[in-house]
LUMTOR-906655 format. One line per field, with one value per atom (N, C-alpha, C, O, CB): residue number from 1; residue in one letter; chain; atom name; x, y, z. Coordinates in steps of 0.05 Angstrom, whole numbers. Glycine has a CB too. Example, Ala and Ser with C-alpha at 12.3 -4.5 7.8 and 13.67 -1.06 7.14 Angstrom:
! LUMTOR-906655
k <- (1;1;1;1;1;2;2;2;2;2) $
r <- (A;A;A;A;A;S;S;S;S;S) $
c <- (A;A;A;A;A;A;A;A;A;A) $
a <- (N;CA;C;O;CB;N;CA;C;O;CB) $
c1 <- (264;246;264;285;226;257;273;258;268;282) $
c2 <- (-114;-90;-66;-66;-89;-45;-21;1;23;-12) $
c3 <- (156;156;156;169;181;142;143;157;161;114) $
! end
This chain:
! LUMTOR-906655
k <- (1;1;1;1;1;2;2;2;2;2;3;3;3;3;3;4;4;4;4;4;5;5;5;5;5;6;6;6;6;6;7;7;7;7;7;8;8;8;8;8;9;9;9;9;9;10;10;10;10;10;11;11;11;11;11;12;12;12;12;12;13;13;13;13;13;14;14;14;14;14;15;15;15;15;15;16;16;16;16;16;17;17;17;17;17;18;18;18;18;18;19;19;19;19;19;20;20;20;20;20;21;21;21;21;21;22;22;22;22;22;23;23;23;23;23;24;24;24;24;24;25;25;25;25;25;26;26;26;26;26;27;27;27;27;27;28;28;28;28;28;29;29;29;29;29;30;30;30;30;30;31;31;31;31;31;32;32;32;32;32;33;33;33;33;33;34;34;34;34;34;35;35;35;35;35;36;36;36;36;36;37;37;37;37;37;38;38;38;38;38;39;39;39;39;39;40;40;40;40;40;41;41;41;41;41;42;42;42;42;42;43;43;43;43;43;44;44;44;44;44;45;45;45;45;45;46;46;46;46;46;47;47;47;47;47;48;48;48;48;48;49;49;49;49;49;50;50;50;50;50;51;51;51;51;51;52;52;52;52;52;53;53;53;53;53;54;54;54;54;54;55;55;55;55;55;56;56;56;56;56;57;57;57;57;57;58;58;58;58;58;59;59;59;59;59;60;60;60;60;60;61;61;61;61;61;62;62;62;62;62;63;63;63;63;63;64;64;64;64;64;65;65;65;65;65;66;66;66;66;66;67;67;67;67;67;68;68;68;68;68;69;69;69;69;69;70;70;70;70;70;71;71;71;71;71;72;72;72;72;72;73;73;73;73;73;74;74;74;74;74;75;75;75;75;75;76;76;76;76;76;77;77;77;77;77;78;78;78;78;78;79;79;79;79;79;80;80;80;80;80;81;81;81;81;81;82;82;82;82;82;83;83;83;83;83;84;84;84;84;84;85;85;85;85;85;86;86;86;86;86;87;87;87;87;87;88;88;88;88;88;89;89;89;89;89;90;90;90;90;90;91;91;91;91;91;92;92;92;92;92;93;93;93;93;93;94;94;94;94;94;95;95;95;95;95;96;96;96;96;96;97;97;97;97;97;98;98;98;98;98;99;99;99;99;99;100;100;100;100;100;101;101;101;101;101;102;102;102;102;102;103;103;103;103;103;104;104;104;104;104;105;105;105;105;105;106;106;106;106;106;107;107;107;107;107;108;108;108;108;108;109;109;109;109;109;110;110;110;110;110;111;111;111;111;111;112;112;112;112;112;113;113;113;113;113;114;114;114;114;114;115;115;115;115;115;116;116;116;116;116;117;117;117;117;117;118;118;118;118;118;119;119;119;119;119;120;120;120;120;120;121;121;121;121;121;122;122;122;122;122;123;123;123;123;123;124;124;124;124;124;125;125;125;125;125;126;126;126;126;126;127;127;127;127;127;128;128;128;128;128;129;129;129;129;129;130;130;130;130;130;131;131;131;131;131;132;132;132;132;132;133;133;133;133;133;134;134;134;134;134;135;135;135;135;135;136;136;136;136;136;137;137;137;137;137;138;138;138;138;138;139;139;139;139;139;140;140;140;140;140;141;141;141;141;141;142;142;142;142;142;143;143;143;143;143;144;144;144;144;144;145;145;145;145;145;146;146;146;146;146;147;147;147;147;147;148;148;148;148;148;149;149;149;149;149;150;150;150;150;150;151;151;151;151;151;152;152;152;152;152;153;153;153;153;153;154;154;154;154;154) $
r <- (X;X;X;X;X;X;X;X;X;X;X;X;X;X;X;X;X;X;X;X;X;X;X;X;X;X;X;X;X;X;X;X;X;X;X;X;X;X;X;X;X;X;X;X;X;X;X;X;X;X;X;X;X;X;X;X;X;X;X;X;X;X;X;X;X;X;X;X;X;X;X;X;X;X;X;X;X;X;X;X;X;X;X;X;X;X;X;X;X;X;X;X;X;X;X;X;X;X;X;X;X;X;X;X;X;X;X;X;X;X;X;X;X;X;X;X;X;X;X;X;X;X;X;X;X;X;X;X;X;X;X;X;X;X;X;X;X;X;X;X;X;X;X;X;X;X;X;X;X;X;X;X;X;X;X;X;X;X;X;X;X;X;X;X;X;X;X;X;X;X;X;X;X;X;X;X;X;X;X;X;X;X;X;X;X;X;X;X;X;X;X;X;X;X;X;X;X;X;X;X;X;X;X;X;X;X;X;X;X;X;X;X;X;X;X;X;X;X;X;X;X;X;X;X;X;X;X;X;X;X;X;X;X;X;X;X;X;X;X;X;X;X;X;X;X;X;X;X;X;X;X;X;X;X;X;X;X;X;X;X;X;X;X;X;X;X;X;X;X;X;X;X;X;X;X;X;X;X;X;X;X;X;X;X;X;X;X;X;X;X;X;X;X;X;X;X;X;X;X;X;X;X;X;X;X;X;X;X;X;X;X;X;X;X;X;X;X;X;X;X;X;X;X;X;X;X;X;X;X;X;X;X;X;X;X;X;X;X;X;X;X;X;X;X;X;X;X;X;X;X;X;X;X;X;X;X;X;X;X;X;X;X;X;X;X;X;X;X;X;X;X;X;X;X;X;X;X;X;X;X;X;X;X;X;X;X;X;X;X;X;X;X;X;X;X;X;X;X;X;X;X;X;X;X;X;X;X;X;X;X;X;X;X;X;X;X;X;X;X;X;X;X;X;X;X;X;X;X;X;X;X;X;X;X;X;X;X;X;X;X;X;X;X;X;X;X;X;X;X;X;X;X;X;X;X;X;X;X;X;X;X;X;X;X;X;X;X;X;X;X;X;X;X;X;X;X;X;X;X;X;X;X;X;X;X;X;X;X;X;X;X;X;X;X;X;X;X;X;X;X;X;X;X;X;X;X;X;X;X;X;X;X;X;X;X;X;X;X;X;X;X;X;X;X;X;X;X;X;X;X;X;X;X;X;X;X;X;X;X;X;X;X;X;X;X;X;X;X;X;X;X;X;X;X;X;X;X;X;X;X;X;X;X;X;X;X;X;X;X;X;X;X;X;X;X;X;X;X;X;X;X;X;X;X;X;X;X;X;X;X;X;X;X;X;X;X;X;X;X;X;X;X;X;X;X;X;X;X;X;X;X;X;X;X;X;X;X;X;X;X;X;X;X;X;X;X;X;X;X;X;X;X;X;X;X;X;X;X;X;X;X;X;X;X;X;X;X;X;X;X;X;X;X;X;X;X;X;X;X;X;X;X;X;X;X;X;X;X;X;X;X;X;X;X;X;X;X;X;X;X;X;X;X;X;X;X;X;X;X;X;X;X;X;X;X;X;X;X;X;X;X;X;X;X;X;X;X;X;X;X;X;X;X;X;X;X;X;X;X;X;X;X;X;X;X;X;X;X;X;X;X;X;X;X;X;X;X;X;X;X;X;X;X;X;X;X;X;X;X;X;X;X;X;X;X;X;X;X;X;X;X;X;X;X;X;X;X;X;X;X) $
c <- (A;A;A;A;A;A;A;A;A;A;A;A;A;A;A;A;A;A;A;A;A;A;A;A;A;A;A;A;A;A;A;A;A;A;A;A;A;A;A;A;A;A;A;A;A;A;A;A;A;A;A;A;A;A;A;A;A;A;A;A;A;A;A;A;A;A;A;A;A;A;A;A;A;A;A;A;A;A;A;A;A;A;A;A;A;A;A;A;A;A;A;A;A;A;A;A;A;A;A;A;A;A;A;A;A;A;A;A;A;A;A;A;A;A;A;A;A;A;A;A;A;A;A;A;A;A;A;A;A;A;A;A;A;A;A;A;A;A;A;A;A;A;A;A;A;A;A;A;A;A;A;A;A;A;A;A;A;A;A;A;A;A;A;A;A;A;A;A;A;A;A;A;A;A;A;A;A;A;A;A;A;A;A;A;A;A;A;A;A;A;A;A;A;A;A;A;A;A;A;A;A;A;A;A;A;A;A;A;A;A;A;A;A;A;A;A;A;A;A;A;A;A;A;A;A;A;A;A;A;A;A;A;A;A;A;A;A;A;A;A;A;A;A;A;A;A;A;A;A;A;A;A;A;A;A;A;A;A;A;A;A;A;A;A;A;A;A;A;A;A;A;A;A;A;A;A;A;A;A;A;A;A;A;A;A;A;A;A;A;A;A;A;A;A;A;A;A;A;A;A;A;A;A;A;A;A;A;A;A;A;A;A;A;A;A;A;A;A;A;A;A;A;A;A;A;A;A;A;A;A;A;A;A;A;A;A;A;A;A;A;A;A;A;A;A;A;A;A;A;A;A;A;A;A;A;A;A;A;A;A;A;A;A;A;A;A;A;A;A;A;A;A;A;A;A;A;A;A;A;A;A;A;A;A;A;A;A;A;A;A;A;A;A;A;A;A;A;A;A;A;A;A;A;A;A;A;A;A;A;A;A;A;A;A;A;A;A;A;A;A;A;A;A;A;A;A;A;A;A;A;A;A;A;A;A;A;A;A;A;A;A;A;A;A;A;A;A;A;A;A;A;A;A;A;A;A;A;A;A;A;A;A;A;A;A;A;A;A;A;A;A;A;A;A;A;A;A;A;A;A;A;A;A;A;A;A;A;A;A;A;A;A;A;A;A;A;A;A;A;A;A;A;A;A;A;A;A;A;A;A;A;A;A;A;A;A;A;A;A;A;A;A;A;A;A;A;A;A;A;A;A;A;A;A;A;A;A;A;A;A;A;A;A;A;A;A;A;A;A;A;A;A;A;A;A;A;A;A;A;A;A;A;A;A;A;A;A;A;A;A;A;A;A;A;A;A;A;A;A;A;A;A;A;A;A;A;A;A;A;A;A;A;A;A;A;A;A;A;A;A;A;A;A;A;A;A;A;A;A;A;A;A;A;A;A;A;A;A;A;A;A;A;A;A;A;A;A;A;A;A;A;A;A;A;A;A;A;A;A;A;A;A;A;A;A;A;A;A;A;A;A;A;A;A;A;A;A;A;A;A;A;A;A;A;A;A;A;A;A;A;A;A;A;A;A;A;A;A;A;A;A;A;A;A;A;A;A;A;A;A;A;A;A;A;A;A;A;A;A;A;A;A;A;A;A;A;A;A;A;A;A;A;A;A;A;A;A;A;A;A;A;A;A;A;A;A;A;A;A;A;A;A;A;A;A;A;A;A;A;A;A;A;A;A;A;A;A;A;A;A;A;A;A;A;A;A;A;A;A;A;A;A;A;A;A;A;A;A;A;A) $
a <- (N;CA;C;O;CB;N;CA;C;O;CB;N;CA;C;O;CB;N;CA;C;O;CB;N;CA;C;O;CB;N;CA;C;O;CB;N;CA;C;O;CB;N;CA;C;O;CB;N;CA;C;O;CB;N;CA;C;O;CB;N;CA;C;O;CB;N;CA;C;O;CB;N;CA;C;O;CB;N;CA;C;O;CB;N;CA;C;O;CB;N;CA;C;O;CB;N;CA;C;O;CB;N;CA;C;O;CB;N;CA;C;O;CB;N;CA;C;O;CB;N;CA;C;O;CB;N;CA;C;O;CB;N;CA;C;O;CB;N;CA;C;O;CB;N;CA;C;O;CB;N;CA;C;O;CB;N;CA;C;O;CB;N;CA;C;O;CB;N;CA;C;O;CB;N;CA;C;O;CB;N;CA;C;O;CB;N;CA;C;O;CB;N;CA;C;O;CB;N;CA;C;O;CB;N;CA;C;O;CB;N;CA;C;O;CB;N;CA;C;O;CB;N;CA;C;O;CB;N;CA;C;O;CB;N;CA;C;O;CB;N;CA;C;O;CB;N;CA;C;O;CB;N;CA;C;O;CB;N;CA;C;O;CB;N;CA;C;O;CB;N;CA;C;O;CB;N;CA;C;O;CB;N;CA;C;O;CB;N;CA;C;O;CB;N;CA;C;O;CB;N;CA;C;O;CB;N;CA;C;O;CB;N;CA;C;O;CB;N;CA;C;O;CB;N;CA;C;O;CB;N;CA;C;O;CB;N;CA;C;O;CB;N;CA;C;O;CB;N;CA;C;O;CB;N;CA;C;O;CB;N;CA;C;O;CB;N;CA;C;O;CB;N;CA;C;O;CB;N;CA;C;O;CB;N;CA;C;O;CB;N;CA;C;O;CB;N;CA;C;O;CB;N;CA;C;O;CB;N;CA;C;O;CB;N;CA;C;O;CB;N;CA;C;O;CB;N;CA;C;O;CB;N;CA;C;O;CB;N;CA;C;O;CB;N;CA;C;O;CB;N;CA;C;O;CB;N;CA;C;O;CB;N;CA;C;O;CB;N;CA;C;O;CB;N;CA;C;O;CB;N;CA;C;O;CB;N;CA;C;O;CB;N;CA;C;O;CB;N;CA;C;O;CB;N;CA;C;O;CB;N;CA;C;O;CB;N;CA;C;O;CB;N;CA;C;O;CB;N;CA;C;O;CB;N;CA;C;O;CB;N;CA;C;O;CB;N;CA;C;O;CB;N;CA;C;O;CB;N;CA;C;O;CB;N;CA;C;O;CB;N;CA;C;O;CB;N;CA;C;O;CB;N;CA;C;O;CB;N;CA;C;O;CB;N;CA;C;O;CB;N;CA;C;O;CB;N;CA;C;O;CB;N;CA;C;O;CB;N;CA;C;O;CB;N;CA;C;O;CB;N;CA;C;O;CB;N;CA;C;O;CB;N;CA;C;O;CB;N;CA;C;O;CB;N;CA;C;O;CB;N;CA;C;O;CB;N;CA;C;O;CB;N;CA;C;O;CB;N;CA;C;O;CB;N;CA;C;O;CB;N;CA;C;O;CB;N;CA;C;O;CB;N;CA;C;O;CB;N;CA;C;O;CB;N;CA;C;O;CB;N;CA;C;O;CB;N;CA;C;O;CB;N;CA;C;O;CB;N;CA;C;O;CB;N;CA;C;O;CB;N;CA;C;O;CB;N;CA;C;O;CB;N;CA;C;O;CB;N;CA;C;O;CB;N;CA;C;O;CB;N;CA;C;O;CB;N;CA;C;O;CB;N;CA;C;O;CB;N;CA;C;O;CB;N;CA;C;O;CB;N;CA;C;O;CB;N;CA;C;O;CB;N;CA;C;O;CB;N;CA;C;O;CB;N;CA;C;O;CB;N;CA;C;O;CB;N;CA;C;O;CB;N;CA;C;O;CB;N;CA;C;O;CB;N;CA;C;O;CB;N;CA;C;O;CB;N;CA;C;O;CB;N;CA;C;O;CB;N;CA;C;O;CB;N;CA;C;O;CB;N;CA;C;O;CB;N;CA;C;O;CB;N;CA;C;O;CB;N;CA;C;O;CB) $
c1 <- (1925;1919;1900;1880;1906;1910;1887;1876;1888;1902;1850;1837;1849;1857;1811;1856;1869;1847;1853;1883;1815;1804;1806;1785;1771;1829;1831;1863;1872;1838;1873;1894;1883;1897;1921;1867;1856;1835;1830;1843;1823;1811;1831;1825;1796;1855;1875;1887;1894;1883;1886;1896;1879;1887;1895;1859;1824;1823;1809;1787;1837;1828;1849;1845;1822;1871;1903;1893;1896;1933;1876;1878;1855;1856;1886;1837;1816;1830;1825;1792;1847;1859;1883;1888;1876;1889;1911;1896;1902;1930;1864;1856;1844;1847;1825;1830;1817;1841;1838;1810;1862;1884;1905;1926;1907;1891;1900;1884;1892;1906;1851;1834;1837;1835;1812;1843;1851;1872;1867;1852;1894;1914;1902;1906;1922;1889;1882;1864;1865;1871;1849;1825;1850;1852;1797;1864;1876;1900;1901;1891;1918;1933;1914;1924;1954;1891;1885;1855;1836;1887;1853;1831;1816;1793;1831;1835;1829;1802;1786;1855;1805;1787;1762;1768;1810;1744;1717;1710;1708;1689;1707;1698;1719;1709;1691;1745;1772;1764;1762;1802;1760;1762;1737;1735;1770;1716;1686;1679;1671;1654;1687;1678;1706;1701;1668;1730;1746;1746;1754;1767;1734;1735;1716;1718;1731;1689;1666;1681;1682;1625;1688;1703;1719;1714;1718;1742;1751;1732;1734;1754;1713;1692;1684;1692;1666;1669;1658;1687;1686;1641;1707;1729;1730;1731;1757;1730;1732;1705;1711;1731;1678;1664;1664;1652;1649;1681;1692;1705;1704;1705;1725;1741;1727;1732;1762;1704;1700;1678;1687;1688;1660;1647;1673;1667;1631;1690;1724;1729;1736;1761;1723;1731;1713;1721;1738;1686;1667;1674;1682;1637;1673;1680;1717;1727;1673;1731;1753;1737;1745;1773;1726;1720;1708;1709;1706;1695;1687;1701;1695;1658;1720;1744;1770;1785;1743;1779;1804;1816;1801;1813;1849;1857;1889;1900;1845;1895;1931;1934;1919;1942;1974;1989;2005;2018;2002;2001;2028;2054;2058;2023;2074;2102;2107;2122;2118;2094;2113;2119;2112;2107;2127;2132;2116;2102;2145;2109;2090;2104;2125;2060;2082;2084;2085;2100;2070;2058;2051;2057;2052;2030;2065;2071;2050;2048;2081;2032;2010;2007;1990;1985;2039;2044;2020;2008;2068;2008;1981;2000;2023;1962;1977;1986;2002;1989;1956;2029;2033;2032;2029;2068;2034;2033;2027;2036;2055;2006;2005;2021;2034;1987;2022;2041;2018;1996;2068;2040;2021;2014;2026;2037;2001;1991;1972;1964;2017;1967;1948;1960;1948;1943;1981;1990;1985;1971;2016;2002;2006;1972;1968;2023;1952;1928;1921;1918;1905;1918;1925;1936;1925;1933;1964;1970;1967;1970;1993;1961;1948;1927;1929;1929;1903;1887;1889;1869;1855;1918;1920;1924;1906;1939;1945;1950;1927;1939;1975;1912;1885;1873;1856;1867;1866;1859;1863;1846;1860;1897;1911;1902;1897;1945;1900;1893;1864;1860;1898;1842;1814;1812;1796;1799;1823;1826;1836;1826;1846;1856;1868;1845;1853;1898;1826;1806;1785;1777;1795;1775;1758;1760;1747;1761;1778;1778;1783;1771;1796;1803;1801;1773;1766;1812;1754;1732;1711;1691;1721;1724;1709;1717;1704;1722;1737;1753;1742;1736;1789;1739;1726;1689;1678;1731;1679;1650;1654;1645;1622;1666;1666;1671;1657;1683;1691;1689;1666;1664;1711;1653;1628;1602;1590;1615;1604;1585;1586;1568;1600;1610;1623;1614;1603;1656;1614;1616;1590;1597;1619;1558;1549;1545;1528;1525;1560;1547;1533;1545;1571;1509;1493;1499;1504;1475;1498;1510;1542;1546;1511;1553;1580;1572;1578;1594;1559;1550;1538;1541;1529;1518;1507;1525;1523;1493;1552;1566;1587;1601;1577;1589;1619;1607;1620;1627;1590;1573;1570;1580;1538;1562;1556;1583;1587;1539;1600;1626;1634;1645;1638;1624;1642;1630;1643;1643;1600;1594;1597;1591;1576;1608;1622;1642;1641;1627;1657;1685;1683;1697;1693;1658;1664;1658;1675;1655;1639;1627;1647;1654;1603;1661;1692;1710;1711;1721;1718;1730;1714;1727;1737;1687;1678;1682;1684;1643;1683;1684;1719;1727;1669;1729;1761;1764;1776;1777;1758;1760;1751;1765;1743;1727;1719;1727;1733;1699;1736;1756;1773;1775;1769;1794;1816;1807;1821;1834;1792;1786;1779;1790;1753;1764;1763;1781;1784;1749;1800;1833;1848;1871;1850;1846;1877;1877;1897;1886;1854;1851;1878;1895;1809;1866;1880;1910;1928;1861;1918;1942;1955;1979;1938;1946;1966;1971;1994;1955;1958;1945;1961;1971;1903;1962;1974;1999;2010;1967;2009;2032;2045;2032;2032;2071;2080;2096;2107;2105) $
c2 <- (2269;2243;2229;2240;2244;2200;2193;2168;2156;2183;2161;2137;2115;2112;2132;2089;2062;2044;2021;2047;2055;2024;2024;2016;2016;2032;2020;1996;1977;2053;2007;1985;1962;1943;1994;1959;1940;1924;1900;1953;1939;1924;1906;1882;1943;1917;1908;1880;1859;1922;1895;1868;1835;1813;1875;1845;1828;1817;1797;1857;1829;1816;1802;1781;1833;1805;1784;1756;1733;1800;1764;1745;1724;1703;1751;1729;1717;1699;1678;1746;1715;1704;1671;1651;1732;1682;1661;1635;1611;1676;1656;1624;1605;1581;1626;1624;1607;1580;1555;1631;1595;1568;1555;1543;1582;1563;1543;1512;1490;1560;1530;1508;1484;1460;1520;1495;1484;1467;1447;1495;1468;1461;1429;1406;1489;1438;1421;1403;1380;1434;1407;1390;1370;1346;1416;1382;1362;1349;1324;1379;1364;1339;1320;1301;1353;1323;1304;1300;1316;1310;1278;1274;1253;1249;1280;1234;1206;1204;1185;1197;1237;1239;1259;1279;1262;1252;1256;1289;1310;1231;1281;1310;1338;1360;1303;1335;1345;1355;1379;1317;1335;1350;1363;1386;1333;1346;1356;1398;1420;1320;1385;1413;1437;1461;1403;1429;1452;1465;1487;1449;1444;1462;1482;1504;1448;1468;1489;1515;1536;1472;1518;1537;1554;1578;1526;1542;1554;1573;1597;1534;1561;1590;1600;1623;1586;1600;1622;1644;1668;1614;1633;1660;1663;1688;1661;1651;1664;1690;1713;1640;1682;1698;1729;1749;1678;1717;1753;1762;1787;1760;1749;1772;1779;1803;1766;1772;1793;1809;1832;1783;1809;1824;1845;1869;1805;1842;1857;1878;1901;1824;1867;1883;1902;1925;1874;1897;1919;1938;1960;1911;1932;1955;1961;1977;1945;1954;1964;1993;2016;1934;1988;2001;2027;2046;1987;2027;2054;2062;2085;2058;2046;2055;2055;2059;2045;2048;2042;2017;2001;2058;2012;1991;2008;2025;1962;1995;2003;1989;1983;2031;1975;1959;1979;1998;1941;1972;1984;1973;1948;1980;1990;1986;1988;2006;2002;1964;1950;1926;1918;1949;1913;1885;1867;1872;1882;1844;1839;1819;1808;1831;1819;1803;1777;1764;1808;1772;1743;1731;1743;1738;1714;1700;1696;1672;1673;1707;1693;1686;1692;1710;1666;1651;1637;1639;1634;1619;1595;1571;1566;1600;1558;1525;1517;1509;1502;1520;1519;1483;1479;1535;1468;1445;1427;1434;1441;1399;1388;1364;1350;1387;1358;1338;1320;1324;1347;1287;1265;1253;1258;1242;1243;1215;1232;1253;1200;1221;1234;1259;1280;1212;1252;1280;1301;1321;1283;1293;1316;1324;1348;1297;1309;1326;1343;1368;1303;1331;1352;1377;1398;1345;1373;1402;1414;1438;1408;1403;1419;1436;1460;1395;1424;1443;1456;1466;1432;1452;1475;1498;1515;1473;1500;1520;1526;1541;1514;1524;1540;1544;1560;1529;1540;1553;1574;1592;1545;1577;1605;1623;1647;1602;1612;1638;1648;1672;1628;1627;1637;1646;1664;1626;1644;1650;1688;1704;1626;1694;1714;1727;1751;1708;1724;1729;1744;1766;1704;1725;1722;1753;1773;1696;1749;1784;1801;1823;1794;1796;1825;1835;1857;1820;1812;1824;1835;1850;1806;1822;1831;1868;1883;1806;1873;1905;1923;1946;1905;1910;1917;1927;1949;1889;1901;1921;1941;1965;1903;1934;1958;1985;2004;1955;1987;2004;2012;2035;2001;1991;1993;2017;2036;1958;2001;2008;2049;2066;1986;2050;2080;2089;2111;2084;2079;2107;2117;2141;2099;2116;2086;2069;2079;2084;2044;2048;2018;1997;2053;2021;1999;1976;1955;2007;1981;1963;1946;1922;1978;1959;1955;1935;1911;1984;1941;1923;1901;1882;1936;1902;1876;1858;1835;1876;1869;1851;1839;1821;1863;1850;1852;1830;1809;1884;1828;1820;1784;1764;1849;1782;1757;1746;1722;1759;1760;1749;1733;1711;1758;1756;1748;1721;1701;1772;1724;1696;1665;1644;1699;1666;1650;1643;1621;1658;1653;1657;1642;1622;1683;1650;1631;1608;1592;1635;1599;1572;1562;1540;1566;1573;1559;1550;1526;1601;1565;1566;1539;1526;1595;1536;1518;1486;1466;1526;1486;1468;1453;1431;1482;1471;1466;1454;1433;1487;1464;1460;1430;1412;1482;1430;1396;1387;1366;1384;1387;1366;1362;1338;1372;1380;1373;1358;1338;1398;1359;1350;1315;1296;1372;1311;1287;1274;1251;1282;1287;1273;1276;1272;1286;1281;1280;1255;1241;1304;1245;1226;1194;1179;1220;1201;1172;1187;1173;1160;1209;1228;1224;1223;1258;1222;1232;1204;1196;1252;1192;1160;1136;1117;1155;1138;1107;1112;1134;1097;1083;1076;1075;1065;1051;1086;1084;1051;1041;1115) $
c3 <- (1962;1972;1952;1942;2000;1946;1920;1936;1954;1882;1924;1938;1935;1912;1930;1955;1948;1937;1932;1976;1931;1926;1896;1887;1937;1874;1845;1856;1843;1813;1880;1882;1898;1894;1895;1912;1923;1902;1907;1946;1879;1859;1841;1837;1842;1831;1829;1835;1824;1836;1864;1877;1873;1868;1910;1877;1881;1850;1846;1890;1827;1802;1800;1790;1777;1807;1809;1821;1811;1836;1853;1860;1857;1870;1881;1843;1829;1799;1787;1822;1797;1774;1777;1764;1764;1800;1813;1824;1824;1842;1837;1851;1823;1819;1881;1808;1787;1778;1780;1757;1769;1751;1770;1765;1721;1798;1815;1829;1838;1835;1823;1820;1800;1805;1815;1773;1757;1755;1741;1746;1763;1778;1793;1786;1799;1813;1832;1818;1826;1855;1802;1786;1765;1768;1762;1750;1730;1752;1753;1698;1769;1788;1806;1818;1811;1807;1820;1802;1805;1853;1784;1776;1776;1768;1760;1789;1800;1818;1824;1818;1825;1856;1836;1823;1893;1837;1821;1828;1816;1834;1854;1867;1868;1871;1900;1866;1864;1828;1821;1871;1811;1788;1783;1774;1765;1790;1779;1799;1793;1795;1822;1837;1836;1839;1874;1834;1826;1804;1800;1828;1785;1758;1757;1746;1733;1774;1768;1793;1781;1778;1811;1824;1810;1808;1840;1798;1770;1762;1766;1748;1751;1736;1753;1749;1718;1777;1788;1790;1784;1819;1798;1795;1776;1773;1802;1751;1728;1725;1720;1704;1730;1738;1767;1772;1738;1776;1791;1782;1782;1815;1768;1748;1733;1730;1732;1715;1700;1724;1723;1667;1741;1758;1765;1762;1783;1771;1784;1755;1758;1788;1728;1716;1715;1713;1697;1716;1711;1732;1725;1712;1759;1777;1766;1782;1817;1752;1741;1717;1713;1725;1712;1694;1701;1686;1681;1730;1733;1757;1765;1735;1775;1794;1792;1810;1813;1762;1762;1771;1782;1774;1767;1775;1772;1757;1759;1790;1800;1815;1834;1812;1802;1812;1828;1818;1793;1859;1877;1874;1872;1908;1872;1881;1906;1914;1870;1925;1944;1942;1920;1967;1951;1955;1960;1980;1971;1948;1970;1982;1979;1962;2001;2025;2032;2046;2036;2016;2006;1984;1963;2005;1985;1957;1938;1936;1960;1922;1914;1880;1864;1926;1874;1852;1849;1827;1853;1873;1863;1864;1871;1824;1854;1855;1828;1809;1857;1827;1797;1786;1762;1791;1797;1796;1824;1846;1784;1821;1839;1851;1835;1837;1873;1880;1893;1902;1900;1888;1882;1912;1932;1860;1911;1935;1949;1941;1961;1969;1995;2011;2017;2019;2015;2026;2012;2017;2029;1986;1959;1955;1956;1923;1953;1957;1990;1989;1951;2010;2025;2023;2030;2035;2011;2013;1993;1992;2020;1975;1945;1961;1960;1915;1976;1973;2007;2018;1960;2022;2036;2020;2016;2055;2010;1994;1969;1954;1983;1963;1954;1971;1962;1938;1998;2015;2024;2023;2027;2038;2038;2014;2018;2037;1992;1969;1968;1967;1937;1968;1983;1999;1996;1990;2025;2045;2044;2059;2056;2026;2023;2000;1998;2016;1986;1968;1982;1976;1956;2006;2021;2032;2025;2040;2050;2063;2049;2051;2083;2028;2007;2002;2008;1974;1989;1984;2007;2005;1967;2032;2058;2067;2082;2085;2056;2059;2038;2043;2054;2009;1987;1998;1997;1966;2005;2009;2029;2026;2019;2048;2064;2055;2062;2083;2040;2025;1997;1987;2021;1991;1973;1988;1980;1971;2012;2035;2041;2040;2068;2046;2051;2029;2032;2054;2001;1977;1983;1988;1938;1987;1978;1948;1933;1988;1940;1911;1915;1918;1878;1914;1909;1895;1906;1899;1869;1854;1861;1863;1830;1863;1878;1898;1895;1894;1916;1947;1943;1958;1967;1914;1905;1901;1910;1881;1883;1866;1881;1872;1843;1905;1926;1939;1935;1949;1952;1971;1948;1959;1978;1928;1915;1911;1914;1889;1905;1910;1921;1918;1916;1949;1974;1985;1990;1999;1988;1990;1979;1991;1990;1951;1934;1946;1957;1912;1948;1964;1981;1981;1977;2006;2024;2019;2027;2043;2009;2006;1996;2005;1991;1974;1959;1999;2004;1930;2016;2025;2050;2066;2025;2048;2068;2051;2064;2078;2030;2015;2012;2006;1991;2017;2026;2047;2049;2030;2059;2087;2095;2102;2102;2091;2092;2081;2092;2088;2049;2033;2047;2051;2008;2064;2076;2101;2103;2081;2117;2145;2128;2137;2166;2108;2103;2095;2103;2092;2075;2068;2088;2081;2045;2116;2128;2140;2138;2151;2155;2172;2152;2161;2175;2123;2108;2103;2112;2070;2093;2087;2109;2106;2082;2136;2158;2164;2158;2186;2171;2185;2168;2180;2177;2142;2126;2128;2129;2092;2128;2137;2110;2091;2155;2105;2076;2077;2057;2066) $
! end
């Protein structure tokens, strides 16, 4: 029996990777909107900054890609679509991928917690709180764009 947390690190550096140049994504399709380009890009880097925190714990736990399927789609935002809606759902879908970030790294400390490795728990733990704030910060972007997205009359 071998341990799963180098495939769960794995997983966690893919998907740090996907949200970063999906942020990106979302900052250049929509740059009209100040806060869309100015605050996704800086988002962008903090994932760019867990991947490399992801690589260091790659470095002393390994990393392995499973052969199953997955489940979720997690291509990212490969391009954005235009108007109010098209922002809406731009950043539903970076949500679902934070959203999917969010608990990985929430399964990850838990497992930090079990070995125990300190360092690990520091780094898991600063993450994860990034993560969320990425993920509260979504969330209100969207609650403020739907009212005009859902609401105007084409």
């Amino acid at each position: 029996m071998r341990m799963q947390l180098p495939a769960y690190l794995g997983l966690q550096r893919h998907a740090e990777s996907t949200l970063a140049e999906s942020f990106r994504v979302l900052a250049d399709s929509h740059a009209a909107e100040a806060d869309i380009r100015d605050l996704c890009g800086s988002h962008a880097k903090v994932c760019d900054g867990h991947g490399a925190a992801l690589d260091e714990l790659i470095r002393t736990y390994g990393q392995r890609r499973e052969h199953e399927p997955e489940r979720m789609r997690d291509q990212g935002l490969r391009r954005g679509r235009g108007g109010p809606v098209g922002l809406l759902r731009d950043l539903q879908d970076v949500y679902l991928l934070a959203s999917f970030a969010d608990i990985t790294w929430a399964m990850i400390r838990q497992a930090a917690e079990a070995l125990p490795d300190q360092n690990m728990i520091e780094t898991v733990s600063a993450c994860e709180q990034e993560t969320s704030a990425q993920l509260r910060w979504l969330r209100t972007r969207m609650q403020v764009s739907a009212p005009q997205a859902l609401l105007a009359v084409d």
